[in-house]
Structures are given as structure tokens and as C-alpha cells.
C-alpha positions as CSV (number, residue, x, y, z in Angstrom):
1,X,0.0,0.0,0.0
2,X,1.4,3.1,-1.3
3,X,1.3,5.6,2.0
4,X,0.6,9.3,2.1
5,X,1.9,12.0,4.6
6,X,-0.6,13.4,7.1
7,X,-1.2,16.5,5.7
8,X,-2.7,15.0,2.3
9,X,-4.6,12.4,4.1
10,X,-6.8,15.5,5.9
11,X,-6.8,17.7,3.2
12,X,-8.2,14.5,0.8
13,X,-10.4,13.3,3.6
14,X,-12.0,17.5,4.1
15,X,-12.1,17.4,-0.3
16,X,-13.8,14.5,-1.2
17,X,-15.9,13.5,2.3
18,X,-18.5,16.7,2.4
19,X,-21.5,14.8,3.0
20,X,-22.5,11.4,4.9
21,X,-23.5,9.2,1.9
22,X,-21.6,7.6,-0.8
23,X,-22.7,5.3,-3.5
24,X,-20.2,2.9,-4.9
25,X,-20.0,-0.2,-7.2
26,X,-17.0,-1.8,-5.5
27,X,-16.5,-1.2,-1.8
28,X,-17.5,1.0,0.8
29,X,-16.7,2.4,4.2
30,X,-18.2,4.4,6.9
31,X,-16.4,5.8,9.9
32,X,-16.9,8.4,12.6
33,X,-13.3,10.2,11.6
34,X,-13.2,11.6,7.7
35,X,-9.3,11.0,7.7
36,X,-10.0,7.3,9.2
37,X,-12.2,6.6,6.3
38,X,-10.0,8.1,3.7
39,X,-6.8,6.1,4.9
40,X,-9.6,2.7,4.9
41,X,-10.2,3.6,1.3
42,X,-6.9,3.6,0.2
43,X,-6.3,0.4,1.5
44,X,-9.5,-1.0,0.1
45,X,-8.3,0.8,-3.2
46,X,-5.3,-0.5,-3.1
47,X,-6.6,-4.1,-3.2
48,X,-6.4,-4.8,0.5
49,X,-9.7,-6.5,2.1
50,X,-12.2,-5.2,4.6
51,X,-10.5,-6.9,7.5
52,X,-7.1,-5.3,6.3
53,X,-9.3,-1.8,6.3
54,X,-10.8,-2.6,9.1
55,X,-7.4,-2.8,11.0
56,X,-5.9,0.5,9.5
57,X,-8.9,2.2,10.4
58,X,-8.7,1.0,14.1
59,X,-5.2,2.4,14.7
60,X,-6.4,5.3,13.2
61,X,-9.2,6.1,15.1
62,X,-7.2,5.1,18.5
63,X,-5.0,8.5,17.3
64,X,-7.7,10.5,16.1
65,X,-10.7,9.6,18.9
66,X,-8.6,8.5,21.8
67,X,-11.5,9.6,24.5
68,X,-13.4,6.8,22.5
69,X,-11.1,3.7,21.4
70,X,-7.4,2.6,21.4
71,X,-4.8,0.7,22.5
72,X,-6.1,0.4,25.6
73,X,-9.5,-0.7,24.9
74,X,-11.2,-3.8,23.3
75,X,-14.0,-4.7,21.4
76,X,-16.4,-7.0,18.9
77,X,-16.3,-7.9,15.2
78,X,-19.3,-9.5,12.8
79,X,-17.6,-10.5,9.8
80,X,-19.1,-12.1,6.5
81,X,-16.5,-14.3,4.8
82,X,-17.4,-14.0,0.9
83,X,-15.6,-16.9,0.4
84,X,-17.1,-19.6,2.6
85,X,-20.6,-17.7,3.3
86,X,-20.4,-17.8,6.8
87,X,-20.5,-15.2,9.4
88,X,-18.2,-15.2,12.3
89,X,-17.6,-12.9,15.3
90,X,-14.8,-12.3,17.3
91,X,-14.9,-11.1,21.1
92,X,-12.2,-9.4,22.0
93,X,-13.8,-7.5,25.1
94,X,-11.0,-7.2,28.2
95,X,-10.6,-9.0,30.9
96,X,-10.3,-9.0,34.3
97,X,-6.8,-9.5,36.4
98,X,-6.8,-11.9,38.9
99,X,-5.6,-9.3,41.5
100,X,-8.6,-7.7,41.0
101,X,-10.9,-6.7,43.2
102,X,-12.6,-3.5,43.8
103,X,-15.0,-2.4,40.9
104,X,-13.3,1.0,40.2
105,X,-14.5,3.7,37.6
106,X,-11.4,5.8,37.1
107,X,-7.9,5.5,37.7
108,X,-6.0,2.2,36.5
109,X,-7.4,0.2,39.3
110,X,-10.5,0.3,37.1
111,X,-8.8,-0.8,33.8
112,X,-9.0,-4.3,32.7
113,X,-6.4,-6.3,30.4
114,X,-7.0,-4.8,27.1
115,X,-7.9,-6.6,24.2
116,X,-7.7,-3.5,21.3
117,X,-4.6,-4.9,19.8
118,X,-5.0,-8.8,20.1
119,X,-8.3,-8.5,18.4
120,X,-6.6,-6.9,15.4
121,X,-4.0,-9.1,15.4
122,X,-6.4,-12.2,15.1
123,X,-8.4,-10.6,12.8
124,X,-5.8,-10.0,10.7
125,X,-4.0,-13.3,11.3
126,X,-7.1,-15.2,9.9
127,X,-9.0,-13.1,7.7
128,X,-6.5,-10.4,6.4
129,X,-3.9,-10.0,3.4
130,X,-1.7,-7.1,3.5
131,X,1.2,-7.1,5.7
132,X,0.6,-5.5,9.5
133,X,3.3,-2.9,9.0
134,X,1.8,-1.2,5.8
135,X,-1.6,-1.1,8.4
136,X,-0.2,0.5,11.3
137,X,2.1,3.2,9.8
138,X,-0.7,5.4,8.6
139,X,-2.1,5.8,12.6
140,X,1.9,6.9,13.3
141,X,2.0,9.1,10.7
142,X,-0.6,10.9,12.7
143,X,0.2,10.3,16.3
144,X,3.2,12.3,17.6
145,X,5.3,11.6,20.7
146,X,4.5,8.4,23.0
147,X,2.1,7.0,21.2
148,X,3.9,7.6,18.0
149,X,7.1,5.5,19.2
150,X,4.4,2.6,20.8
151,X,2.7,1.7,17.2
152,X,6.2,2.0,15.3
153,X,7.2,-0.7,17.7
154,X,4.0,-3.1,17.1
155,X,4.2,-2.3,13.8
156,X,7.4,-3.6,13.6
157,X,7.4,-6.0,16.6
158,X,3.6,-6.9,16.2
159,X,1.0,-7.6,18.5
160,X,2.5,-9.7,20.8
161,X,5.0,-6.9,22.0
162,X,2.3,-5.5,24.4
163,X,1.2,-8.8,26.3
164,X,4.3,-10.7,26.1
165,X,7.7,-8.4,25.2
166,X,9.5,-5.1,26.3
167,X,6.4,-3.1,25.9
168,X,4.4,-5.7,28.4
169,X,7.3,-4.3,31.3
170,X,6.6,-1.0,30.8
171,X,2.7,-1.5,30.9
172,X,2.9,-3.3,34.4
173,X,5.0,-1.3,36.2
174,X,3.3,1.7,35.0
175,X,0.1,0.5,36.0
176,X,1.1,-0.8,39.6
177,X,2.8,1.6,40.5
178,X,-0.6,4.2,40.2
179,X,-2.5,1.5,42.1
180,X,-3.7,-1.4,39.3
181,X,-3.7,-4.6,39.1
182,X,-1.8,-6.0,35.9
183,X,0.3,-8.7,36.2
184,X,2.6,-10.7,33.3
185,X,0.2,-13.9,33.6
186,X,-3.0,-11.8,33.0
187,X,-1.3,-10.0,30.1
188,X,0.0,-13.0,28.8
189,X,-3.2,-15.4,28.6
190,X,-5.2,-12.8,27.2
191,X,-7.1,-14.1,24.3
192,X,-9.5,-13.3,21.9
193,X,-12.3,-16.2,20.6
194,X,-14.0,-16.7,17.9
195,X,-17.8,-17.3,19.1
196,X,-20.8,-17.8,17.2
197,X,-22.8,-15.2,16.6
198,X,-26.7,-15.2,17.4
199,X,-29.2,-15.4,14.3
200,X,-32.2,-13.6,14.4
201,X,-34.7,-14.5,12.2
202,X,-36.9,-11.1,11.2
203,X,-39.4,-11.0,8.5
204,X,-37.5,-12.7,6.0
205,X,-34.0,-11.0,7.2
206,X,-31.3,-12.9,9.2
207,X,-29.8,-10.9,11.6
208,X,-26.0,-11.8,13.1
209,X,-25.1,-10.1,16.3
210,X,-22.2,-11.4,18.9
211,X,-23.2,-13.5,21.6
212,X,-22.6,-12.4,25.5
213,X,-21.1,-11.0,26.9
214,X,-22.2,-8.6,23.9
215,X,-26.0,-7.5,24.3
216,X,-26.8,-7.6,20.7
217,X,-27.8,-10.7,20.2
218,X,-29.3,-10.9,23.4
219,X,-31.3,-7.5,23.4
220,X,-31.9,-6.9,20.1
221,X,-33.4,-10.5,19.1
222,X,-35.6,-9.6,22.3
223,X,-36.8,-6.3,20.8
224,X,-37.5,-7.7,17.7
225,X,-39.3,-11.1,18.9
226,X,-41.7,-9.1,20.7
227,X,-42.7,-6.3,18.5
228,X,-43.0,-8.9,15.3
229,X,-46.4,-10.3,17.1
230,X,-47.8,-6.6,16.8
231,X,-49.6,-5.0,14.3
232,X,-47.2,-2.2,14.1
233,X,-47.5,-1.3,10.3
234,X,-51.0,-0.3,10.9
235,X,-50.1,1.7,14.0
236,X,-48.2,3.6,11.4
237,X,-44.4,5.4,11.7
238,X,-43.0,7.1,14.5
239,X,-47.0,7.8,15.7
240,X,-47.3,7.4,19.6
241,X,-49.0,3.8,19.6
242,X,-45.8,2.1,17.7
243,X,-43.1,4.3,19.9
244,X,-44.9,3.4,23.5
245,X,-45.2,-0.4,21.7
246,X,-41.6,-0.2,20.9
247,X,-40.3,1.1,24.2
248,X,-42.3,-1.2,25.9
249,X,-40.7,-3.9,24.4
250,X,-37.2,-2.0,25.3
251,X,-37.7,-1.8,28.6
252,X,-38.6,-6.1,28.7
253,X,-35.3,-6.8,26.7
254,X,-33.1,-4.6,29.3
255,X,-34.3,-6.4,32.1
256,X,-33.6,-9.9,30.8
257,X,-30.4,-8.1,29.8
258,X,-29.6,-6.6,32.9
259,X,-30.4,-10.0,34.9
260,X,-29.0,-12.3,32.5
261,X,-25.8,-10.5,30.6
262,X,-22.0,-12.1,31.0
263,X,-19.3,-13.9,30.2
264,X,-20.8,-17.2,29.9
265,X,-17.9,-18.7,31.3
266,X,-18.8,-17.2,34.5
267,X,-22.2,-18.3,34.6
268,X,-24.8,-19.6,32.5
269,X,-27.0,-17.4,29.8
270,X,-30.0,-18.9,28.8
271,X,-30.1,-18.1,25.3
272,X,-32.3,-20.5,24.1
273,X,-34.9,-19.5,26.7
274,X,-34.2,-15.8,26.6
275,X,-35.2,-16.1,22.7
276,X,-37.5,-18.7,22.7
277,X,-41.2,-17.6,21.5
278,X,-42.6,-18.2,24.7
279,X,-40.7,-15.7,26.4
280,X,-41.3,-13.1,23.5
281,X,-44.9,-14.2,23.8
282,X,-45.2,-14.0,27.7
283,X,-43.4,-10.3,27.6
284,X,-45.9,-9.4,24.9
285,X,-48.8,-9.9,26.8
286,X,-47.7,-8.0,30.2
287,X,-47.2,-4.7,27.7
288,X,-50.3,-2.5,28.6
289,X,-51.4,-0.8,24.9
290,X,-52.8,2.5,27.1
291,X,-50.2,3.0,29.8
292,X,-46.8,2.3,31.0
293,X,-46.1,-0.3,32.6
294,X,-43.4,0.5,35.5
295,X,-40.2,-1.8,35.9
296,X,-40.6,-2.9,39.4
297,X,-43.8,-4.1,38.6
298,X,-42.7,-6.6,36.2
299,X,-38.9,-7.3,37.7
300,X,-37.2,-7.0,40.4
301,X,-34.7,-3.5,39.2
302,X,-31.5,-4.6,37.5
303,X,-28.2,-2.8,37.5
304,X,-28.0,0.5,35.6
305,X,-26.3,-0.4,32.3
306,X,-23.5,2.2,31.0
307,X,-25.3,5.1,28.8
308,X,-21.6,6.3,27.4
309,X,-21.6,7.0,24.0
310,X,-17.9,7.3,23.5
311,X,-17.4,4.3,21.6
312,X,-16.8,4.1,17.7
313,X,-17.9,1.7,14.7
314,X,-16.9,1.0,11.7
315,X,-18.9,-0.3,8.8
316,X,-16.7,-1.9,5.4
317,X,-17.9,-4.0,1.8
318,X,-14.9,-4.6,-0.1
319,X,-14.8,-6.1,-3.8
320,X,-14.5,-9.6,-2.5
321,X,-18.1,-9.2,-1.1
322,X,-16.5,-9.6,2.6
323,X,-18.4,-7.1,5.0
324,X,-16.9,-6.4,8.7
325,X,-18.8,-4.4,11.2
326,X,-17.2,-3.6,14.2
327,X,-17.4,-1.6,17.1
328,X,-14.3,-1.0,19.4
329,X,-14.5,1.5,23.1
330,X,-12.2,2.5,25.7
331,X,-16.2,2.7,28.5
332,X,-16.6,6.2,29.5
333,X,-15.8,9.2,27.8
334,X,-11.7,8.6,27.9
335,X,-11.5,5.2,29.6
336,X,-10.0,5.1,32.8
337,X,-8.4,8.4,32.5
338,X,-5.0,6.6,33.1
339,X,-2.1,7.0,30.3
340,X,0.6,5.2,30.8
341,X,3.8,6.8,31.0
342,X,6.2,6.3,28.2
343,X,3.6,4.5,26.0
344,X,0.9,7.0,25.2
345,X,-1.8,4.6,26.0
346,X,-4.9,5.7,27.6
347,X,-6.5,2.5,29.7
348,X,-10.3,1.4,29.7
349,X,-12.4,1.0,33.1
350,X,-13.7,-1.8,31.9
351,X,-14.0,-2.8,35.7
352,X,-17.0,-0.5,36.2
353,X,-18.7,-2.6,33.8
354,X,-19.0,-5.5,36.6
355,X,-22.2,-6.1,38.5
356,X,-21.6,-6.1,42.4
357,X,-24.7,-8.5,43.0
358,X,-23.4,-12.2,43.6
359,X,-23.7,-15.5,41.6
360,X,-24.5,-13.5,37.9
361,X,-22.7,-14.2,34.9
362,X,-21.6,-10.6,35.4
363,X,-19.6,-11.0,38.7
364,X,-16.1,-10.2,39.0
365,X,-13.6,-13.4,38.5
366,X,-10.2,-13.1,36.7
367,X,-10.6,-14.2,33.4
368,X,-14.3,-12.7,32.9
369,X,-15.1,-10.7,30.5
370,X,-17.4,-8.2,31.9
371,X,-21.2,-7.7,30.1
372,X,-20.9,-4.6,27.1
373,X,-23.5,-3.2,25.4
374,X,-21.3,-3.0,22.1
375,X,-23.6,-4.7,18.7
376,X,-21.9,-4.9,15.4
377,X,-24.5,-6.3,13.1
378,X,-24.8,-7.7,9.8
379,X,-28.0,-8.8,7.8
380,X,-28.6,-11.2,5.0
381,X,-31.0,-11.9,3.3
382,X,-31.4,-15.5,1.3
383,X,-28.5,-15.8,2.5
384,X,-26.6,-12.7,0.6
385,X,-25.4,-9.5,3.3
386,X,-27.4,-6.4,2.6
387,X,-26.7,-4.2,5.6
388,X,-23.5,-3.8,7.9
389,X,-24.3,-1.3,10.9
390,X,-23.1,0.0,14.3
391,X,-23.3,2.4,16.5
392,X,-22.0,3.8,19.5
393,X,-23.9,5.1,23.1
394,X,-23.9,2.5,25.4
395,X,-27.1,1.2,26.7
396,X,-28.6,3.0,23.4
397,X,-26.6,0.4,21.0
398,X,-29.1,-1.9,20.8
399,X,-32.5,0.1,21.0
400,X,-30.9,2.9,17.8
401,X,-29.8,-0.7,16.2
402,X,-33.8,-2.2,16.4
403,X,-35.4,1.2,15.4
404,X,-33.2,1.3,12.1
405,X,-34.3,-2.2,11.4
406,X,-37.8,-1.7,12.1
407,X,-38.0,1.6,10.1
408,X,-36.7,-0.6,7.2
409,X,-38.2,-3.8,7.4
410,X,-41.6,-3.0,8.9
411,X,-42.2,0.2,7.6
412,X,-40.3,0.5,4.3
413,X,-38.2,3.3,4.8
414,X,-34.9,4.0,3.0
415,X,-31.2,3.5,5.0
416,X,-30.6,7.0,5.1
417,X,-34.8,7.9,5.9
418,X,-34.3,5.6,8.9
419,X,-30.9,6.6,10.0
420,X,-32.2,10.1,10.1
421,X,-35.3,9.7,11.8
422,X,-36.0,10.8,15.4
423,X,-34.4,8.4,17.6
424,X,-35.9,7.0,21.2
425,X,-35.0,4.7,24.0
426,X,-35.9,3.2,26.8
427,X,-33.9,1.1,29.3
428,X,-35.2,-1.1,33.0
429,X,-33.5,1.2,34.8
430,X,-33.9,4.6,34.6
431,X,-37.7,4.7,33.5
432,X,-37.4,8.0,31.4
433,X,-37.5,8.0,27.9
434,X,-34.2,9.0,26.3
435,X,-35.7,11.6,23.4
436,X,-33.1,13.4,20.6
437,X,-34.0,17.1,21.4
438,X,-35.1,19.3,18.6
439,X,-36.2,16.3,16.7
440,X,-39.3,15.2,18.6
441,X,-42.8,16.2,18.1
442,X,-44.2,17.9,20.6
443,X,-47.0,16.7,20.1
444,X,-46.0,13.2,20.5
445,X,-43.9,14.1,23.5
446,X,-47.3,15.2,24.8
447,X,-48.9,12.1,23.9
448,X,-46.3,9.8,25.4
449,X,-46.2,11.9,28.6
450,X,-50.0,11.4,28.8
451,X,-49.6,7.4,28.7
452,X,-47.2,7.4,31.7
453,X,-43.7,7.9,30.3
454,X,-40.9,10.3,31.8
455,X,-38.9,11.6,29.2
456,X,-35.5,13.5,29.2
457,X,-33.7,15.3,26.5
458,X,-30.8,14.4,24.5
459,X,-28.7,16.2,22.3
460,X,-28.4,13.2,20.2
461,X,-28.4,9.4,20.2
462,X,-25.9,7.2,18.5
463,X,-23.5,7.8,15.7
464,X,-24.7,4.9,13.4
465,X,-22.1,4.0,10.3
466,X,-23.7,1.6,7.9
467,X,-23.0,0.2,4.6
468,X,-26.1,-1.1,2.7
469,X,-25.8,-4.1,-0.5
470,X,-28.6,-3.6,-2.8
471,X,-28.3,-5.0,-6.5
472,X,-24.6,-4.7,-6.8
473,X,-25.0,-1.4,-5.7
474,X,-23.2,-0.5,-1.8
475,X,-24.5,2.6,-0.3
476,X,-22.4,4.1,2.9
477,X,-23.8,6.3,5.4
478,X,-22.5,8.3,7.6
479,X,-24.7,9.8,10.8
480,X,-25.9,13.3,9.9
481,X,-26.2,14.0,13.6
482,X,-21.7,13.8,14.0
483,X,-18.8,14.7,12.0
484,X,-17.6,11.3,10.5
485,X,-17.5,10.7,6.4
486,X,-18.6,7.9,4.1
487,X,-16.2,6.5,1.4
488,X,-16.6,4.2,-1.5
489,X,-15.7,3.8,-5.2
């Protein structure tokens, strides 16, 4: 891959990215960062494959959104293999040490092992075909400093440099000495692993999330179980029956969420049950067409997921056909707030992310991966992809994720009508509404208010990148509502 200085990547990425949709016959990308997507198209151009874009973009974004992913972070991948038709995806959300102990927010007591760069690494390793040097060196050509000096050294060292090699001493003792927990073992037996992903079956549509300790597959094949035994096509769009319907059904998936969400190593998660018709039907018939129904009187309050939308996706077709959508986060708005010395890299706090409540699949044990709301999905369709999407904003992944599909699938909208429409969510715990302000109705705001909802304002919800397959013809957007660019040729 032929590689370009930073100062041509932004002034090609600010030239040809004005706007948030591209149509292309090729391949296409959408990213949060218009340089990101630019240096993904090159590689793409170039004749790299999504996975090898995928990577480049990564590193890129860990420079150019460091409050949001990195290094430091982890993260999950849905990938369609053109080849073999399958879809695969790959968990590579941190870990806990087995020092561990106290479920801290900030500082790097509350960071757990990271899994950014092994995820990458075993992406790349199976899936990818241009050499890992050529993908890290446009993410140094815009870092400066530490962090600058750390990717030169995996990009020449690789991967492994970080949980087994020079840069592995330097992580540790940095970390322990401002009061964490790493220790060589936990670095060292970090893996990723291939899972299968969780098929939901939607109007004709198959729908591939990951599997816990993700909530996709988990909330959004709840979401979408329940509303597909109501009428809402003759409720009509966005009126106030389908929202309160819809957000009904929100609030039922995050509490069989909150409850049930883990690393199923830690504890069993009932898929089958969780999905099974007879659940959807049984959480059906408790929603109330006229009112709200309040949590606590149809479950015991869960814990209160994270809301943080400082995460980042990443949305890729290539020319092969291959699609990758995948979301990578540090947690909260910059992680831990811990950078370690000498190494530029800003930690997650991952820890936070473990429920204090005893014998869950979400309790703190070293090795456990702690529950994250983060969804990369991919859709076929007779068995063909036609839609990649992510998003970031925490507990609002999954609800932006089921909205998009509903506007498409149930009421016919367009990708970019239904990635532009008024967003809503609604979680166990709080019980208000999450609204985007200055898009609602007021009228329907009045209407939902009078049927027993709370709702609180928003600036805006999500930051949805999507590529779309439709006749040989890809279509990337980019969310209006943010800054990032859509690419294709």
C-alpha cells in the first residue's frame, strides 16, 4: 500500500468527504473520523480486504478519537467471509486481572487487560492479506510523541509486544505503581475467541449479532421477537401507539439483559430461553397498549447499564463481497483516565462494567469478561449480506440498532430515511425515555407523557455507520447527527 503523509490524508479526507453518503459499485466504508475513512479507502483501493481496512482504520481512530477507542480498549467484530458464506464474530472484550478486586471507575485500578490490539492481530491473522506494518504506519504518521514511538514498535514488533515483550514491562509497572492490578500472567493469557454469533430471524432477514457478553444478540433478538407479534404497520411510523409499543418492548429486553448479561464462562446465559417464542410471547402480553407499565412491577430493578456513547464503529464492503462491522471502546468518555507513561496509551475501566450483585454471569472473576453493550450487526437476506451497521452510546446500542431495522423492514423506509429519523430509547432502569431534542414532536412528547412515560432530553443518540448491499449497488452512510465521512468507489 502506497502511503501518504498526514497532511494529504486531511486535506483529501475534508475534499472528497462533504456529506454522509456515498454510493459505490465496489466497496465502501463508513467511519466516525473523515481521515480514518480516507486512509480505509486507500487500503480498500489498493486491493487490500475489509479486514485489512478494518485494522488501519482502528489504529487510526485510537489517534484521532482517543476519548473513544485505542490501544487500551477492546471490542467485537461481525464479519461475512465471501468466500465460505459464513459469518463469524470475534470477542475481544478485556478481561479482568486476577488481582482484582474492587469495581473501580477511574484511575488504572478500574482498567481491565485490554484486548484492542489482540483482536486486530487475530483478525488480521485469519481473515486479512496485506502485511501488518503497511496497516499500522498510517495511525503513526498521525500520532506524535509516545504514542507515535508505541505503534512503530508493534508495527514492527507486532502484536505480541504488548502482552508478552518489552512493551508488556513497561505496561505493568506503569500501571502498579498508580495502584492497578496487571500482572505478566493476566497479560499473557489474554485471548480473543471466535464465538458464534446469534441469528435472528426477522421478516424474512437474518440478523447476526455477537453473543454475550455482547448484548446484541441478546437484546436486540428480544426487541425484535416481541414487537413482530404486533400490528405495528397499521399503527403507522414514529406515531405514539408504535413508539410506546416499541419502548415497551425496550424496557422487557433490558431487564432480561440486565439479569442475564455475561461472560458465559462465569455463569450460564440462557439463550435459548431468553429467545425462545414463549418468552417473547409471555413479555408481549404484560405490555399495557394505554399506559406504561413500571419496571418494578414486572422485575425485580437490574443494575444501571453504562449510557456512554464514547465508543466508535466501523462499517466496510470490499470487492470480494466480505463485510466487517465492528465496534471497538475504551467505556466512559476517555476510559479510565490513566495513560501510561512512556507508551501513550490511555486505559479502559472496563471494571465499572462488573455487576456487584453475587452468583451472575456478570460478577467479577479473573478471566471474565465483563457484560458490554457494544452490537456490530450484519443482515442477510437468502442468505446474501445487505446491511453492515453500528453504533456507538452504550445502553442506546441496541435500542438505535432495532429502530433502524424496524423503520426498514416493517415500515419501508430507506437506509438514510431511517438513519435520520427521530431516535428514542428506553432502558429497566432509569424509567425515562431517552428523546433526541429538537427532533421530537411535541406533540408526540405530549402524547407519550399522557400514557405514563418520563422523558428527558438528549442532544443526540448514537452515531450509526452503515453500509447497505442492494443490487450490486453498496451505499455508505454516515450519521448526519456527527462529523464522521462515508467513502466508497
Amino acid at each position: 500500500m502506497r502511503l501518504v503523509g498526514i497532511a494529504a490524508v486531511l486535506l483529501l479526507a475534508t475534499n472528497i468527504f462533504a456529506g454522509s453518503q456515498v454510493t459505490a459499485t465496489h466497496a465502501a466504508i463508513a467511519t466516525s473520523s473523515p481521515a480514518a475513512t480516507q486512509i480505509g479507502l486507500r487500503v480498500l483501493k489498493s486491493g487490500g480486504n475489509a479486514i485489512d481496512a478494518a485494522v488501519a482504520v482502528s489504529f487510526a481512530l485510537a489517534v484521532l478519537e482517543p476519548q473513544s477507542t485505542g490501544l487500551g480498549g477492546g471490542g467485537f467484530l461481525t464479519y461475512y467471509d465471501a468466500e465460505s458464506g459464513g459469518v463469524w464474530t470475534l470477542d475481544f472484550r478485556e478481561t479482568a486481572p486476577a488481582a482484582a478486586k474492587v469495581l473501580a471507575s477511574k484511575g488504572a485500578a478500574s482498567a481491565c487487560v485490554p484486548g484492542f490490539l489482540a483482536g486486530l492481530d487475530m483478525m488480521h491473522r485469519r481473515f486479512g492479506s496485506r502485511p501488518w506494518r503497511d496497516l499500522t504506519t498510517p495511525a503513526q504518521l498521525l500520532a506524535k510523541d509516545d504514542l507515535a514511538k508505541t505503534l512503530q514498535r508493534i508495527g514492527e514488533q507486532g502484536a505480541h509486544d504488548f502482552y508478552d515483550g518489552d512493551l508488556t514491562h513497561k505496561l505493568i509497572e506503569a500501571v502498579q505503581a498508580a495502584g492497578g492490578s496487571f500482572s505478566y500472567r493476566d497479560l499473557r493469557e489474554y485471548k480473543p475467541v471466535w464465538r458464534a454469533p446469534v441469528r435472528i430471524d426477522f421478516r424474512g432477514y437474518e440478523i447476526y449479532a455477537p453473543a454475550p457478553p455482547a448484548a446484541g444478540g441478546l437484546a436486540l433478538g428480544t426487541v425484535l421477537k416481541i414487537v413482530n407479534g404486533l400490528d405495528l404497520g397499521t399503527s403507522g411510523w414514529q406515531s405514539t401507539k408504535t413508539l410506546h409499543l416499541l419502548l415497551e418492548a425496550e424496557r422487557r429486553a433490558a431487564i432480561d439483559r440486565d439479569k442475564f448479561l455475561g461472560d458465559p464462562t462465569g455463569g450460564r446465559v440462557p439463550m435459548h430461553d431468553l429467545l425462545s417464542d414463549e418468552r417473547a410471547a409471555f413479555w408481549r402480553a404484560s405490555i399495557d397498549p394505554k399506559k406504561v407499565t413500571p419496571t418494578i412491577a414486572i422485575a425485580e430493578p437490574g443494575a444501571v447499564t453504562t449510557t456512554s456513547g464514547h465508543t466508535t464503529h466501523v462499517s466496510i464492503v470490499d470487492a470480494h463481497g466480505n463485510v466487517v462491522s465492528l465496534t471497538t471502546s475504551l467505556g466512559d468518555d476517555g476510559g479510565s483516565g490513566f495513560v501510561v507513561p512512556g507508551l501513550g496509551v490511555l486505559l479502559n475501566n472496563a471494571m465499572s462494567n462488573f455487576s456487584a450483585a453475587p452468583n451472575t454471569p456478570n460478577t467479577l472473576q479473573w478471566g471474565n469478561r465483563p457484560a458490554s453493550p457494544l452490537s456490530p450487526v450484519i443482515v442477510l437476506r437468502g442468505g446474501k449480506p445487505v446491511l453492515a451497521i453500528g453504533t456507538p452510546g452504550g445502553a442506546t446500542i441496541t435500542t438505535t440498532i432495532a429502530q433502524i431495522l424496524l423503520d426498514m423492514f416493517v415500515f419501508k423506509r430507506t437506509l438514510a430515511e431511517a438513519i435520520a429519523a427521530p431516535r428514542w430509547s428506553q432502558q429497566a432502569t432509569p424509567e425515562e425515555i431517552w428523546y433526541e431534542n429538537g427532533r421530537a414532536p411535541q406533540a408526540t412528547l405530549d402524547a407519550l407523557t399522557a400514557l405514563g412515560h418520563g422523558i428527558t432530553a438528549r442532544e443526540a443518540i448514537g452515531d450509526v455507520q452503515a453500509v447497505s448491499i442492494d443490487r450490486g449497488k453498496l451505499l455508505a452512510i454516515s450519521d448526519p447527527r456527527h462529523g464522521g465521512a462515508a467513502g466508497g468507489y
